[in-house]
Each structure stands twice: as C-alpha cells, then as structure tokens.
C-alpha positions as CSV (number, residue, x, y, z in Angstrom):
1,X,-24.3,1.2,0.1
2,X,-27.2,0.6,2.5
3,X,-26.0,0.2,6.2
4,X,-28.9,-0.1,8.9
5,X,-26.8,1.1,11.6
6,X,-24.8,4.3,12.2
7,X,-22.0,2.4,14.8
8,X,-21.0,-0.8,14.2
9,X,-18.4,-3.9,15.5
10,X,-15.1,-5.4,13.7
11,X,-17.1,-8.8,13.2
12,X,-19.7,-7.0,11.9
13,X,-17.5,-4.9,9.2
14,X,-15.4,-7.9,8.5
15,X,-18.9,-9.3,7.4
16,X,-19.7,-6.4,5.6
17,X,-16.6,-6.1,3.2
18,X,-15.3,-9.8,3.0
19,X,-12.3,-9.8,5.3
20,X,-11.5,-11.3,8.6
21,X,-12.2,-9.5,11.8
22,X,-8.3,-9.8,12.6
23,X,-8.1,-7.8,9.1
24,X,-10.3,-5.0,10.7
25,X,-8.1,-4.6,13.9
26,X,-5.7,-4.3,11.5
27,X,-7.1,-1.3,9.5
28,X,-8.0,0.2,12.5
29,X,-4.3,-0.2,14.0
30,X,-2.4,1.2,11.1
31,X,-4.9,4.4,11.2
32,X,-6.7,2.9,7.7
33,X,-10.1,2.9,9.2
34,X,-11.2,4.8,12.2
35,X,-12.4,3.6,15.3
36,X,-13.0,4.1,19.1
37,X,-13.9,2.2,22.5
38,X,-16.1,3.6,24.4
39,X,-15.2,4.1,28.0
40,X,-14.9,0.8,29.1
41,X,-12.8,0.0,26.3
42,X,-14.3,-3.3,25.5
43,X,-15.3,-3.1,21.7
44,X,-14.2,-1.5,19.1
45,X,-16.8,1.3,17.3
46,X,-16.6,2.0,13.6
47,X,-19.2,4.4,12.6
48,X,-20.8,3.8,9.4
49,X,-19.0,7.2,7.8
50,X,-15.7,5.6,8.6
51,X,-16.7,2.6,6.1
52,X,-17.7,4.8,3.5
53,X,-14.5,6.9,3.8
54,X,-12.4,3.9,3.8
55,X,-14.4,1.8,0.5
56,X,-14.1,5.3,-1.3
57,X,-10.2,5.5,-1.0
58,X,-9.8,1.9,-1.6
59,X,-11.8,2.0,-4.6
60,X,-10.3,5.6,-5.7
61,X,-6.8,4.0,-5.0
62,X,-7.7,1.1,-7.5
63,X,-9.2,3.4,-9.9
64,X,-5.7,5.1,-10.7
65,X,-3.9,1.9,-10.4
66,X,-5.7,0.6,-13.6
C-alpha cells in the first residue's frame, strides 16, 4: 500500500479503508488501531505504521478464518 503521508486524520483513514470516521474512533478506543493527540488534544494522529499493523492483522485474522 502506497500512503503519501507518514501521520494522518480519522477522516482521512476512514477514506482510506472504506469505513466511517465514527468506525475509526472506534478502533482507536477499543486499543485496535493506535493513535495520539498532540498537545492540544484536538485531532486524532494515526501514523501510517499504525494502518499497516492494523490491515495486516485484519487480513491475517481472515486468512485463518477461511
């Protein structure tokens, strides 16, 4: 996968993997996918590893499910 930027927003991964942003917060409440606010603890940051991490166990989780 091919993402342009290292940090990015819950719209912006919602976008990314075909869910709703309220599906992000989520993820990122029930410790699924990692996140952080910066100090003014506006937005929500999800790097770019954190996306990878989480697409690898959803799809290794799917694998040993079939």
């Amino acid at each position: 996968m091919l993402i342009n930027k290292t940090i990015l927003f819950a719209a912006e991964v919602a976008a990314l993997l075909g869910y709703s942003t309220q599906y992000v917060y989520t993820l990122i409440h029930q410790g699924k996918l990692f996140a952080y606010k910066d100090p003014d603890g506006k937005a929500w940051r999800i790097p770019e590893k954190s996306i990878t991490d989480y697409i690898q166990r959803q799809s290794a989780q799917y694998s040993r499910k079939r």
